[in-house]
HTML snippet that shows the backbone in 3Dmol.js (N, CA, C, O; Angstrom):
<script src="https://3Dmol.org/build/3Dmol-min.js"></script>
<div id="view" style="width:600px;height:400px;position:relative"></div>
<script>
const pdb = `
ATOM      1  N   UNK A   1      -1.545  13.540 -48.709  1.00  0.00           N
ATOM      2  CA  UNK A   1      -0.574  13.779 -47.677  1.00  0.00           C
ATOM      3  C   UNK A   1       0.586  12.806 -47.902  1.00  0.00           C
ATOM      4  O   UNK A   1       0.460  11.614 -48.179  1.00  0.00           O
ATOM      5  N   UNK A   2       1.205  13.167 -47.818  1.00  0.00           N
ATOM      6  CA  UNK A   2       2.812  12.549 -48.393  1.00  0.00           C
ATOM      7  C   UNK A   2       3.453  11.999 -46.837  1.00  0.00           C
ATOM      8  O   UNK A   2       3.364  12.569 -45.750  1.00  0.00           O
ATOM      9  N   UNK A   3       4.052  10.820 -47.138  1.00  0.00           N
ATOM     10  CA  UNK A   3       4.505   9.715 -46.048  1.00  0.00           C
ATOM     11  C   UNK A   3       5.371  10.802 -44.537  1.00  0.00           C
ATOM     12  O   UNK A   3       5.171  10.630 -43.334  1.00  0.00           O
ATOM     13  N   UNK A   4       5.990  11.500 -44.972  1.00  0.00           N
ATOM     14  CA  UNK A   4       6.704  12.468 -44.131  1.00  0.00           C
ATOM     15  C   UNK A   4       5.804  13.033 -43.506  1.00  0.00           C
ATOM     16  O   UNK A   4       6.069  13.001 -42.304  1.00  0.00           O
ATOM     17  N   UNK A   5       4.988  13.472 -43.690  1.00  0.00           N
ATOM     18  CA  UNK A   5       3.481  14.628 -43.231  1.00  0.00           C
ATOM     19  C   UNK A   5       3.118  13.908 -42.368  1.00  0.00           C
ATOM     20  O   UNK A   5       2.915  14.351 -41.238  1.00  0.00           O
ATOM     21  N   UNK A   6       2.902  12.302 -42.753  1.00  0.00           N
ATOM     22  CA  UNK A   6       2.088  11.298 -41.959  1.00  0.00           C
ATOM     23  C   UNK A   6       2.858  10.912 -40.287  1.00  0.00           C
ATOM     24  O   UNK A   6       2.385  10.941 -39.150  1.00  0.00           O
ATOM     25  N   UNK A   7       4.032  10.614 -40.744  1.00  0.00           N
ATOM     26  CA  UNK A   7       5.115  10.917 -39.721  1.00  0.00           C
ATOM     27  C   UNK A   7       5.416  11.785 -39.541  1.00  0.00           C
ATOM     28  O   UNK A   7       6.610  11.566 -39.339  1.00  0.00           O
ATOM     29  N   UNK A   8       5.293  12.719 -39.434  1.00  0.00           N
ATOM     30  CA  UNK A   8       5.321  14.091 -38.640  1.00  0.00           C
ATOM     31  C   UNK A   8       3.778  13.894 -37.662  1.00  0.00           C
ATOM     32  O   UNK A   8       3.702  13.945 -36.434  1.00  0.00           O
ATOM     33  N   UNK A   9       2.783  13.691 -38.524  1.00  0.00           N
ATOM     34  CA  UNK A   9       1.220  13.922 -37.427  1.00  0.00           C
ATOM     35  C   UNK A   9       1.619  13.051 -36.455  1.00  0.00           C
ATOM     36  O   UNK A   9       1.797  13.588 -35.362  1.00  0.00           O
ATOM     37  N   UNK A  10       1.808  11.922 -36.506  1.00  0.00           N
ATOM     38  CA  UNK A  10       1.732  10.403 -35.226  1.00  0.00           C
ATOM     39  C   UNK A  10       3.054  11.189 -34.560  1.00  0.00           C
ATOM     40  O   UNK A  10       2.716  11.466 -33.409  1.00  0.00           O
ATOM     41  N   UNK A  11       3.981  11.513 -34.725  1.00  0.00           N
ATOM     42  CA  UNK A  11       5.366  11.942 -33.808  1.00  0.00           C
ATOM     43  C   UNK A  11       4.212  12.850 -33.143  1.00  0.00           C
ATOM     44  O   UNK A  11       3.797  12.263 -32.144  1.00  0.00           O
ATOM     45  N   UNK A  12       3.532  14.109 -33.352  1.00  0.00           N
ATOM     46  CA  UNK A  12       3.459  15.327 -32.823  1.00  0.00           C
ATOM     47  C   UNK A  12       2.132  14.643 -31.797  1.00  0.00           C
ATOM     48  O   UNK A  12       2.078  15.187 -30.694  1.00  0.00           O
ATOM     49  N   UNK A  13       1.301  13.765 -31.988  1.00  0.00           N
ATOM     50  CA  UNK A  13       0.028  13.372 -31.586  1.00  0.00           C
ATOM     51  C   UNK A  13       1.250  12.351 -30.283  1.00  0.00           C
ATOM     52  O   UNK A  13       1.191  12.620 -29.084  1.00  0.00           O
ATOM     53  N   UNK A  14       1.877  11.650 -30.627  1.00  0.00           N
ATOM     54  CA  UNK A  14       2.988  11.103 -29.231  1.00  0.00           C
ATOM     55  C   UNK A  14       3.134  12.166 -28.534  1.00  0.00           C
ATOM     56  O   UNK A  14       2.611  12.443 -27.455  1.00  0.00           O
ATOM     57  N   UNK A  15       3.879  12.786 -29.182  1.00  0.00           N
ATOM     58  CA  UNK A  15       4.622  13.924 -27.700  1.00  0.00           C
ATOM     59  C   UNK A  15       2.990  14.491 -27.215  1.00  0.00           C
ATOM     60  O   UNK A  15       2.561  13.719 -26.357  1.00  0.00           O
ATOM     61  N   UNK A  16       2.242  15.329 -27.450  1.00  0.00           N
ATOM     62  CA  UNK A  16       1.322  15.689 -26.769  1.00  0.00           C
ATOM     63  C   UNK A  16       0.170  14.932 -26.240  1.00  0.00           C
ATOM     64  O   UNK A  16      -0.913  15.469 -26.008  1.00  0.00           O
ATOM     65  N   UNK A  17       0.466  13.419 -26.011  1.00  0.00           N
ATOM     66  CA  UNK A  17       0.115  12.259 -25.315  1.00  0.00           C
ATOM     67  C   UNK A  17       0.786  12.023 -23.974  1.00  0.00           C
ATOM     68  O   UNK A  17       0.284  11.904 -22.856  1.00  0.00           O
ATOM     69  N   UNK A  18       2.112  11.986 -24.395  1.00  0.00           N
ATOM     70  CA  UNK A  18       2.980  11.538 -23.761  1.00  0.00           C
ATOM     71  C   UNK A  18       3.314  12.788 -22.233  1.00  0.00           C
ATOM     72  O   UNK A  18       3.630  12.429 -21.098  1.00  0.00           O
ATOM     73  N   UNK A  19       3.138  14.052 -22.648  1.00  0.00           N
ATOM     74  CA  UNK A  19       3.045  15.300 -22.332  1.00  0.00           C
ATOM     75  C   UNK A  19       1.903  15.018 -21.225  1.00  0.00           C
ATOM     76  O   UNK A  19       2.233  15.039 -20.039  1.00  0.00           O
ATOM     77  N   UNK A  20       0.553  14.751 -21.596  1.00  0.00           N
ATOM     78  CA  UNK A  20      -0.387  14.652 -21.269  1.00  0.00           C
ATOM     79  C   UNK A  20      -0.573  13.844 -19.881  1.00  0.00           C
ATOM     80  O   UNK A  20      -1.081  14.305 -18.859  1.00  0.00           O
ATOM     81  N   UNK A  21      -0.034  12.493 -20.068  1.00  0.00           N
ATOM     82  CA  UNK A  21       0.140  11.366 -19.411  1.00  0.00           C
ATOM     83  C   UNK A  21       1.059  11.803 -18.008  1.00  0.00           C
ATOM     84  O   UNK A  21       0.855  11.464 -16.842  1.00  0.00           O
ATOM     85  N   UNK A  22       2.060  12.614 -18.526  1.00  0.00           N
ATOM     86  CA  UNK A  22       3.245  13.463 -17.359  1.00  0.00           C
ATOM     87  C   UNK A  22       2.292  14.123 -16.343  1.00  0.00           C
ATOM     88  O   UNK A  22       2.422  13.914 -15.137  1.00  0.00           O
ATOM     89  N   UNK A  23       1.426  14.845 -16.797  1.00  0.00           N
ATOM     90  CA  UNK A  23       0.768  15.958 -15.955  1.00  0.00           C
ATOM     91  C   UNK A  23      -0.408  14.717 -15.686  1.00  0.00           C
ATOM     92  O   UNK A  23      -1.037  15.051 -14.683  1.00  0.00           O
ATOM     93  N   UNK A  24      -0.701  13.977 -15.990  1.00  0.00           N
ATOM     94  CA  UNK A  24      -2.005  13.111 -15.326  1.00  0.00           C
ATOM     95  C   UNK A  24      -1.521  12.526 -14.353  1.00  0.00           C
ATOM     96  O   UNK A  24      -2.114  12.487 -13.275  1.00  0.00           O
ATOM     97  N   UNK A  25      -0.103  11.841 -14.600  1.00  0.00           N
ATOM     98  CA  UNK A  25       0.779  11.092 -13.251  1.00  0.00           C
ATOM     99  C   UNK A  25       1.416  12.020 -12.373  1.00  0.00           C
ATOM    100  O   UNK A  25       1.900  11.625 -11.312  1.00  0.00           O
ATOM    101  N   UNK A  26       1.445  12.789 -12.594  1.00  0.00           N
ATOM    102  CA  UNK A  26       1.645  14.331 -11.963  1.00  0.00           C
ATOM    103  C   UNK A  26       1.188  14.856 -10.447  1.00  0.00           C
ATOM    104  O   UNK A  26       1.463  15.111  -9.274  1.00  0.00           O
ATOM    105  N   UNK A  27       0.120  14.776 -11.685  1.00  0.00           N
ATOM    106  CA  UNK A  27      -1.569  15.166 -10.428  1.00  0.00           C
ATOM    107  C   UNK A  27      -1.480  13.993  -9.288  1.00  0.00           C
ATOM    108  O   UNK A  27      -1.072  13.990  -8.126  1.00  0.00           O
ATOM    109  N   UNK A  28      -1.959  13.153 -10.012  1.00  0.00           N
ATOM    110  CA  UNK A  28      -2.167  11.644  -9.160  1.00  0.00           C
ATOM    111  C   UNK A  28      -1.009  11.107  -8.403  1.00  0.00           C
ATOM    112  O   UNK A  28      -1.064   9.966  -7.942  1.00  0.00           O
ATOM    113  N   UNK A  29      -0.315  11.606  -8.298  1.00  0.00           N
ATOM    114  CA  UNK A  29       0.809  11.322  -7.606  1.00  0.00           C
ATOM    115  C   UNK A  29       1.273  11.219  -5.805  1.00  0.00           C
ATOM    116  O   UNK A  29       1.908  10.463  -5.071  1.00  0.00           O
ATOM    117  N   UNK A  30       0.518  12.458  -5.715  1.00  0.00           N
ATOM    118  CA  UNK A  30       0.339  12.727  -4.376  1.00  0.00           C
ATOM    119  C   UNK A  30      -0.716  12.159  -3.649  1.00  0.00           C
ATOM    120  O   UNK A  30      -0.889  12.133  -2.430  1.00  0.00           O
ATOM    121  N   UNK A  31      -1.439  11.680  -4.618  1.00  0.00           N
ATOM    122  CA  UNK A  31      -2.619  10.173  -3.362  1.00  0.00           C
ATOM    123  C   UNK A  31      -2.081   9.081  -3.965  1.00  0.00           C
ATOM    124  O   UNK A  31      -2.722   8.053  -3.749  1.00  0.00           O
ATOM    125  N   UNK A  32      -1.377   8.993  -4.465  1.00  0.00           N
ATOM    126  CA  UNK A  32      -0.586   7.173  -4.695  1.00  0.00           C
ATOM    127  C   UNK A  32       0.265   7.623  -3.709  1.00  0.00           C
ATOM    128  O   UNK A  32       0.155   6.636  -2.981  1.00  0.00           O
ATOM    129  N   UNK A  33       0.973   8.291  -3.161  1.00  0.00           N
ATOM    130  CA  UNK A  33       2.215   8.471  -2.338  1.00  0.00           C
ATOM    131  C   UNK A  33       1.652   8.279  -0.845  1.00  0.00           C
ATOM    132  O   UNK A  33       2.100   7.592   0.074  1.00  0.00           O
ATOM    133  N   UNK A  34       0.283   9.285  -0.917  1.00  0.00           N
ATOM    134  CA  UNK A  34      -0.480   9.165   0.562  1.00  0.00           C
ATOM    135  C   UNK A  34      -0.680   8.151   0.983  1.00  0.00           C
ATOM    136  O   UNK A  34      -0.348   7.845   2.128  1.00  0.00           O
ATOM    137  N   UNK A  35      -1.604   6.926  -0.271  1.00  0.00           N
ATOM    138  CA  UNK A  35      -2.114   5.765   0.027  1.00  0.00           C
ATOM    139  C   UNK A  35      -0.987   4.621   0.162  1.00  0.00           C
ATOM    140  O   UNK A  35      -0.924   3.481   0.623  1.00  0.00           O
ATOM    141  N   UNK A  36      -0.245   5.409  -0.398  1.00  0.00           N
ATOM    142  CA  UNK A  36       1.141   3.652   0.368  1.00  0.00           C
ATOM    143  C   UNK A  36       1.879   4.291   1.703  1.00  0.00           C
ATOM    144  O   UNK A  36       2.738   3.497   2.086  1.00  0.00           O
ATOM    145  N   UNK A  37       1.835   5.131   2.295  1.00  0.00           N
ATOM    146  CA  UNK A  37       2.714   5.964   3.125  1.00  0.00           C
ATOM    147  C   UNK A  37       1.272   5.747   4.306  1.00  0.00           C
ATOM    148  O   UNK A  37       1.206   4.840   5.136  1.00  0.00           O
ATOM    149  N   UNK A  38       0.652   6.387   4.180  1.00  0.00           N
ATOM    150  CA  UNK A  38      -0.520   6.432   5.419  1.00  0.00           C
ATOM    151  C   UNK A  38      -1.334   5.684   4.769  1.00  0.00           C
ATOM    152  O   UNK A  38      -2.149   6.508   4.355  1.00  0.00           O
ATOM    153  N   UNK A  39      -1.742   4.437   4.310  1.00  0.00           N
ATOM    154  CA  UNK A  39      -2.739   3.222   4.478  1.00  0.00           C
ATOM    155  C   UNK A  39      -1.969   1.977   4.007  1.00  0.00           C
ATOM    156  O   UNK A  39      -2.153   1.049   4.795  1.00  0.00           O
ATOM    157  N   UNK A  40      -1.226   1.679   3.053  1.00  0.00           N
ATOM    158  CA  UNK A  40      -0.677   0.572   2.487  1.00  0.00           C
ATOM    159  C   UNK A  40       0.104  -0.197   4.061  1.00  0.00           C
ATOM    160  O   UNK A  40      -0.055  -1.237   4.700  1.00  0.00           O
ATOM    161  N   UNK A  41       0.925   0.951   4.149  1.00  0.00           N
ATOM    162  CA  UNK A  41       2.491   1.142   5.200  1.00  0.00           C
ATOM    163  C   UNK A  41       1.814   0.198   6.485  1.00  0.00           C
ATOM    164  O   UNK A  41       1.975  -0.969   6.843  1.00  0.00           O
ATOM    165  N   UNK A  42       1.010   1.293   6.955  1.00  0.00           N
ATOM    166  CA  UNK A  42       0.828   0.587   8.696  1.00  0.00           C
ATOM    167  C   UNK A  42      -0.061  -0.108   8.957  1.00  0.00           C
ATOM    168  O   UNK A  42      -0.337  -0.416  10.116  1.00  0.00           O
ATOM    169  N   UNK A  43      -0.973  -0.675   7.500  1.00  0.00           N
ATOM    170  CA  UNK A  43      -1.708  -2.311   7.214  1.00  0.00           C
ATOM    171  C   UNK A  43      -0.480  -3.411   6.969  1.00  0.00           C
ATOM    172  O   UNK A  43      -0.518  -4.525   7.492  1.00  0.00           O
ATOM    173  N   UNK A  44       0.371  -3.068   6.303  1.00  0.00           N
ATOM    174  CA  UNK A  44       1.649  -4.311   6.332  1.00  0.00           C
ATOM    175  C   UNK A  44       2.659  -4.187   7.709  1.00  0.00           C
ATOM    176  O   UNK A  44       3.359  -5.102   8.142  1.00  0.00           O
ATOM    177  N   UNK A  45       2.558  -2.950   8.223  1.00  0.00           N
ATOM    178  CA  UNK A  45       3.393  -3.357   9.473  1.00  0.00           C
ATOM    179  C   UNK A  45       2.445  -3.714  10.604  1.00  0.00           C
ATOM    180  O   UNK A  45       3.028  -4.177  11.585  1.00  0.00           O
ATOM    181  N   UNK A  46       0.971  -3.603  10.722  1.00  0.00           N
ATOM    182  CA  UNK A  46       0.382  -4.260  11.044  1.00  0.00           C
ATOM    183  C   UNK A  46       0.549  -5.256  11.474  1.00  0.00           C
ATOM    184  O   UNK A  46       0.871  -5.510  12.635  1.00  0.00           O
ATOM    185  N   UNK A  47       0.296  -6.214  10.340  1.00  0.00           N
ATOM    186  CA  UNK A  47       0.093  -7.584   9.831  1.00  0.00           C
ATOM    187  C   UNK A  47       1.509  -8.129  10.481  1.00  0.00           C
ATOM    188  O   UNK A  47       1.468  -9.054  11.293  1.00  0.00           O
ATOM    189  N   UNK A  48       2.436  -7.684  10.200  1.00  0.00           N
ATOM    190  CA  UNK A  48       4.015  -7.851  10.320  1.00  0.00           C
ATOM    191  C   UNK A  48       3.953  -8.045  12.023  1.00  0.00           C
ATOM    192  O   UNK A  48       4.210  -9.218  12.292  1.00  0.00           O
ATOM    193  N   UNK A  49       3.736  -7.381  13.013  1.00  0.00           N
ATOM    194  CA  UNK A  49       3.805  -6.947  14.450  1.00  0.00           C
ATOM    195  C   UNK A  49       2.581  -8.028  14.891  1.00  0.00           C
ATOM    196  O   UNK A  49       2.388  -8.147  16.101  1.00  0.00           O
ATOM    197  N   UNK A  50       1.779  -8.790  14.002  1.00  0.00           N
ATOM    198  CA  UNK A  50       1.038  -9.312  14.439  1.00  0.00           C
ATOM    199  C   UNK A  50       1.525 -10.878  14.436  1.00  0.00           C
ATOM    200  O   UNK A  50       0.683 -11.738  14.697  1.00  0.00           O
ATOM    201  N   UNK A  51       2.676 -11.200  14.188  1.00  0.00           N
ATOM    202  CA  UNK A  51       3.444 -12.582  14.059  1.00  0.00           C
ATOM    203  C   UNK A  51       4.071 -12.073  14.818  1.00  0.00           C
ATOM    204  O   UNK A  51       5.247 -12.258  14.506  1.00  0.00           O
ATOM    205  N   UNK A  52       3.959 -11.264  16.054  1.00  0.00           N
ATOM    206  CA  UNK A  52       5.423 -11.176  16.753  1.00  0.00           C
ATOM    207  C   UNK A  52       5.161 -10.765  18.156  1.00  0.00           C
ATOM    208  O   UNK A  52       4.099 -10.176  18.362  1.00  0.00           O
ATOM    209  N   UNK A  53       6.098 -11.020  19.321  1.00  0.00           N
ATOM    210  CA  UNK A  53       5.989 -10.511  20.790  1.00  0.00           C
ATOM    211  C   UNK A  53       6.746  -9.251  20.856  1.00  0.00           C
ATOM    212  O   UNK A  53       7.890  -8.987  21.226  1.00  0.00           O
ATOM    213  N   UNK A  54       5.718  -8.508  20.364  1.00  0.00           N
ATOM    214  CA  UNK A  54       6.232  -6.927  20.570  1.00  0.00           C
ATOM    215  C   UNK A  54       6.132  -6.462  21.519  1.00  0.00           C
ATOM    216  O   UNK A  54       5.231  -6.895  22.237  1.00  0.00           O
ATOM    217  N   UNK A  55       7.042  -5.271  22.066  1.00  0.00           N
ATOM    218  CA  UNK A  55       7.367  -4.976  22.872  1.00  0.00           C
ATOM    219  C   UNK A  55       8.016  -3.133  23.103  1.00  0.00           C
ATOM    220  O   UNK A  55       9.242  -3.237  23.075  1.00  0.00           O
ATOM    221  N   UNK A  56       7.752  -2.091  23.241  1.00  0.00           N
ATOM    222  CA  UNK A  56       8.586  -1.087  22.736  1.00  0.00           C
ATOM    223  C   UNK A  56       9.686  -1.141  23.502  1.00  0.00           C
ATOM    224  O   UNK A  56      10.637  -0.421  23.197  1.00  0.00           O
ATOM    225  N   UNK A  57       9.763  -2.020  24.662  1.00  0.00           N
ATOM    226  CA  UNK A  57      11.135  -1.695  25.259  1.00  0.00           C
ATOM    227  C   UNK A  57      12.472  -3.032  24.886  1.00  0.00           C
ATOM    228  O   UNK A  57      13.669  -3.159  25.145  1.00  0.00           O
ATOM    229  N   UNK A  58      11.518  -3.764  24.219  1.00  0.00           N
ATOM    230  CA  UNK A  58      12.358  -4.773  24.005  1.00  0.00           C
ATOM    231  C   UNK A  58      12.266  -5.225  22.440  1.00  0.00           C
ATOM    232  O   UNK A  58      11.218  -5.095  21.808  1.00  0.00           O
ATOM    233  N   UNK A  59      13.363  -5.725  21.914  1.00  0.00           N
ATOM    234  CA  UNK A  59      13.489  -6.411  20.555  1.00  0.00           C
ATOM    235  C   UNK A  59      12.582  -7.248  20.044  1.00  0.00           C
ATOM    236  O   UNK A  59      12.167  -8.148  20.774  1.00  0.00           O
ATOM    237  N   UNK A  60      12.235  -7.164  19.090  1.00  0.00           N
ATOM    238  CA  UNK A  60      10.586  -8.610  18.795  1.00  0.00           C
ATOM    239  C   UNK A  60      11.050  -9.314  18.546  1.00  0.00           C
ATOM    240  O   UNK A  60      12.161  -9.338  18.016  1.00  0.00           O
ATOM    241  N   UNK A  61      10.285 -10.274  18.873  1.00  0.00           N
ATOM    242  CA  UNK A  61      10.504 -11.931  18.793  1.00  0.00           C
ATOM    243  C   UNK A  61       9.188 -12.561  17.462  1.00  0.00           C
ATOM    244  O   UNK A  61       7.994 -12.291  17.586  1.00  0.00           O
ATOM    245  N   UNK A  62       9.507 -13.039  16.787  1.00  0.00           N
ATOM    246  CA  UNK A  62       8.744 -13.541  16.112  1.00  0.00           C
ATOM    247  C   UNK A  62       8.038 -14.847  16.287  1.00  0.00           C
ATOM    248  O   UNK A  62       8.656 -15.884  16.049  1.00  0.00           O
ATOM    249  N   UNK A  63       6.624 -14.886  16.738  1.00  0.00           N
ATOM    250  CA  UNK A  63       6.170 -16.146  17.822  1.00  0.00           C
ATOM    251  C   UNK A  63       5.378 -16.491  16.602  1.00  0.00           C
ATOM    252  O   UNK A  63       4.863 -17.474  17.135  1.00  0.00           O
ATOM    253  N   UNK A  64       4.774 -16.494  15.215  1.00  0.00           N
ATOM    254  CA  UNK A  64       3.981 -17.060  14.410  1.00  0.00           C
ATOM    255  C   UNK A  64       2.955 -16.805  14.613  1.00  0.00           C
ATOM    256  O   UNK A  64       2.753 -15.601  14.778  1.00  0.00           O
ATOM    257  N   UNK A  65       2.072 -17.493  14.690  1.00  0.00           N
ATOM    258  CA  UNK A  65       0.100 -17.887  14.656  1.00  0.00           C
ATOM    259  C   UNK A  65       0.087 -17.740  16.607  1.00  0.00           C
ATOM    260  O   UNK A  65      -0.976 -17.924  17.201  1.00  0.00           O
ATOM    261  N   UNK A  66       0.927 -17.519  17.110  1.00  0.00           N
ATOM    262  CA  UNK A  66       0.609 -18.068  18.733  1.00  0.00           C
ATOM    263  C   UNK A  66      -0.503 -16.429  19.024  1.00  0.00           C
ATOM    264  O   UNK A  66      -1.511 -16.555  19.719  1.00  0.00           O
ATOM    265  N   UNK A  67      -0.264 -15.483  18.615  1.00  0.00           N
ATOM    266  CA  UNK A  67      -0.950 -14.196  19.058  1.00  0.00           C
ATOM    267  C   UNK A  67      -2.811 -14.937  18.750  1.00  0.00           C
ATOM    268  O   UNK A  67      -3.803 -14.881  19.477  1.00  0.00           O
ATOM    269  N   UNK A  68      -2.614 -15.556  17.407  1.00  0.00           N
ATOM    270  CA  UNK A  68      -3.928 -15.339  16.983  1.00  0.00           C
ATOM    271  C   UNK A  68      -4.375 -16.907  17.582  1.00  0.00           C
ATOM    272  O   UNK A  68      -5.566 -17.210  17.653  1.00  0.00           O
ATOM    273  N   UNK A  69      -3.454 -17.712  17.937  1.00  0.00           N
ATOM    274  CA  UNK A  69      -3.935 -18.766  19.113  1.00  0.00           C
ATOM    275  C   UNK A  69      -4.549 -18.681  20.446  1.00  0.00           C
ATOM    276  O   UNK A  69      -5.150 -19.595  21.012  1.00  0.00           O
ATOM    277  N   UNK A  70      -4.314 -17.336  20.952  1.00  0.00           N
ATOM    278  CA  UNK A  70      -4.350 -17.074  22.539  1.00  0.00           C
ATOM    279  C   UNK A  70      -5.565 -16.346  22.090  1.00  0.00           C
ATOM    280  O   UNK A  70      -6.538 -16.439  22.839  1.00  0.00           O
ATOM    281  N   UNK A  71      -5.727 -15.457  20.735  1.00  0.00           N
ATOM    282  CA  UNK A  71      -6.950 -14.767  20.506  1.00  0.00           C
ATOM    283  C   UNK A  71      -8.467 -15.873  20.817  1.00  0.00           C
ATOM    284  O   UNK A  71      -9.319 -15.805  21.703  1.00  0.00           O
ATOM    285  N   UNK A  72      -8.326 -16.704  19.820  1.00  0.00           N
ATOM    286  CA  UNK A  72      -8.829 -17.692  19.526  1.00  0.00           C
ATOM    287  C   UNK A  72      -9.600 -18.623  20.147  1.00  0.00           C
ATOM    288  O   UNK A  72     -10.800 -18.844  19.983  1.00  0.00           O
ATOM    289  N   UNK A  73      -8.589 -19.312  21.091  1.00  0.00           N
ATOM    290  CA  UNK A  73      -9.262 -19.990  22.115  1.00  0.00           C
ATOM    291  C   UNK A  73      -9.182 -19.246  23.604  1.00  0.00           C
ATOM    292  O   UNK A  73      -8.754 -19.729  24.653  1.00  0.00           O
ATOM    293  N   UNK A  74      -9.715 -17.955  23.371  1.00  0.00           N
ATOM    294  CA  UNK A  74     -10.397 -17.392  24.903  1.00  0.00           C
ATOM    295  C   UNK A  74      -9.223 -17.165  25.886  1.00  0.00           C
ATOM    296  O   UNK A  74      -9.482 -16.666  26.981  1.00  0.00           O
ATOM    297  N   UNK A  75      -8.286 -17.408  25.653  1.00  0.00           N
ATOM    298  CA  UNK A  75      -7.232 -17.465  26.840  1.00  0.00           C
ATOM    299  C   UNK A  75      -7.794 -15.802  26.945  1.00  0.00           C
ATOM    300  O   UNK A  75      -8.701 -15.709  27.772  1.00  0.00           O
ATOM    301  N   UNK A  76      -7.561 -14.949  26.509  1.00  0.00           N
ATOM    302  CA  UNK A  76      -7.210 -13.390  26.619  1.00  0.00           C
ATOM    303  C   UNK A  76      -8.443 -12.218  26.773  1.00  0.00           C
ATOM    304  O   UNK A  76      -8.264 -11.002  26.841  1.00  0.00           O
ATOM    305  N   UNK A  77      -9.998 -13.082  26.815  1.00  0.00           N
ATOM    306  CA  UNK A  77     -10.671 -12.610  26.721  1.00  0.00           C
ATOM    307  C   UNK A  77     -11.464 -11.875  25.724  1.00  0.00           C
ATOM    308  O   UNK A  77     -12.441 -11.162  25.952  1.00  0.00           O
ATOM    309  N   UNK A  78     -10.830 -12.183  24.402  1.00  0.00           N
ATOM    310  CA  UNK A  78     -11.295 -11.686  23.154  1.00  0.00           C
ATOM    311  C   UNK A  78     -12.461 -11.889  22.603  1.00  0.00           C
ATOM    312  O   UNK A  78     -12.573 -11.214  21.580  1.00  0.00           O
ATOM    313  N   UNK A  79     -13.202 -12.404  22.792  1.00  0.00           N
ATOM    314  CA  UNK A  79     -14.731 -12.457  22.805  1.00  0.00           C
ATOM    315  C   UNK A  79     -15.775 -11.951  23.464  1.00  0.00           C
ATOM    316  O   UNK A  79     -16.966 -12.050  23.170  1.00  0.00           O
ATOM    317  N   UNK A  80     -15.061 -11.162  24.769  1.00  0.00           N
ATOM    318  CA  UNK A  80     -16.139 -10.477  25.891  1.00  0.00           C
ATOM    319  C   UNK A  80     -15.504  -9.115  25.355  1.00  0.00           C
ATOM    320  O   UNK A  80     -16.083  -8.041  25.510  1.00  0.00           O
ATOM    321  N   UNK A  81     -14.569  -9.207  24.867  1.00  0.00           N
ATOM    322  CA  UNK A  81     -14.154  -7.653  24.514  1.00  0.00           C
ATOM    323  C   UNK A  81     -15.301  -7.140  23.348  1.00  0.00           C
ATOM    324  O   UNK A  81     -15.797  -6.035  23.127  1.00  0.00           O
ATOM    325  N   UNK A  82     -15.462  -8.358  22.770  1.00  0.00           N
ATOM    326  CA  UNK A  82     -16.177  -7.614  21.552  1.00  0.00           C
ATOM    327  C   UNK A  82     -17.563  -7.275  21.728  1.00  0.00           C
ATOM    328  O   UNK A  82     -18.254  -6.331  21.345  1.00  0.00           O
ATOM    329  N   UNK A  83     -17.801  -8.415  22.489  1.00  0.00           N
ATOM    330  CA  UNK A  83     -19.523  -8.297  23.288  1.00  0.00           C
ATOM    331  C   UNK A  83     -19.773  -6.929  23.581  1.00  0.00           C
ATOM    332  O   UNK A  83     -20.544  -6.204  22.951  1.00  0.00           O
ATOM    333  N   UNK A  84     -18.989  -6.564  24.702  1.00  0.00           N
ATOM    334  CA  UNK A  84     -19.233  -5.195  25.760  1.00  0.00           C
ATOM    335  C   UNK A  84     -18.889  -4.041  24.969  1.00  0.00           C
ATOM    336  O   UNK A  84     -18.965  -2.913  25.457  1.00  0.00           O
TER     337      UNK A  84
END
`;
const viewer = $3Dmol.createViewer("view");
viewer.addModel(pdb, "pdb");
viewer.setStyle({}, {cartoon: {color: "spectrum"}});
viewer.zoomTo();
viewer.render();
</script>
């Protein structure tokens, strides 16, 4: 097989890799999109709303660790919640 032949096989074995790889990310596409949109998304805004004095009628305030302070030491009842 002569050097050209050889480069021709590896070019043609790329593209129908490369081809391949399109339609695999293709497929998979639509649960990578799901899983950052409906699970990634409203675990980081979560987390985010949880440093803060939210409010829907009012602007948030960003209070730090104080949510998970009041959790913590009982002020709020968070320990009988979990009991019952």
């Amino acid at each position: 097989m002569s050097q050209t032949q050889q480069i021709n096989v590896v070019k043609n074995k790329r593209h129908k890799l490369s081809r391949e790889h399109f339609f695999g990310y293709a497929m998979a596409a639509p649960a990578i999109l799901g899983f950052f949109i409906f699970t990634l998304g409203p675990i980081l805004a979560s987390l985010f709303l949880s440093f803060t004095d939210y409010s829907v009628t009012n602007v948030y305030k960003i209070i730090g660790f104080e949510n998970y302070r009041k959790m913590f030491s009982g002020e709020d009842n968070f320990f009988i919640s979990l009991y019952w």
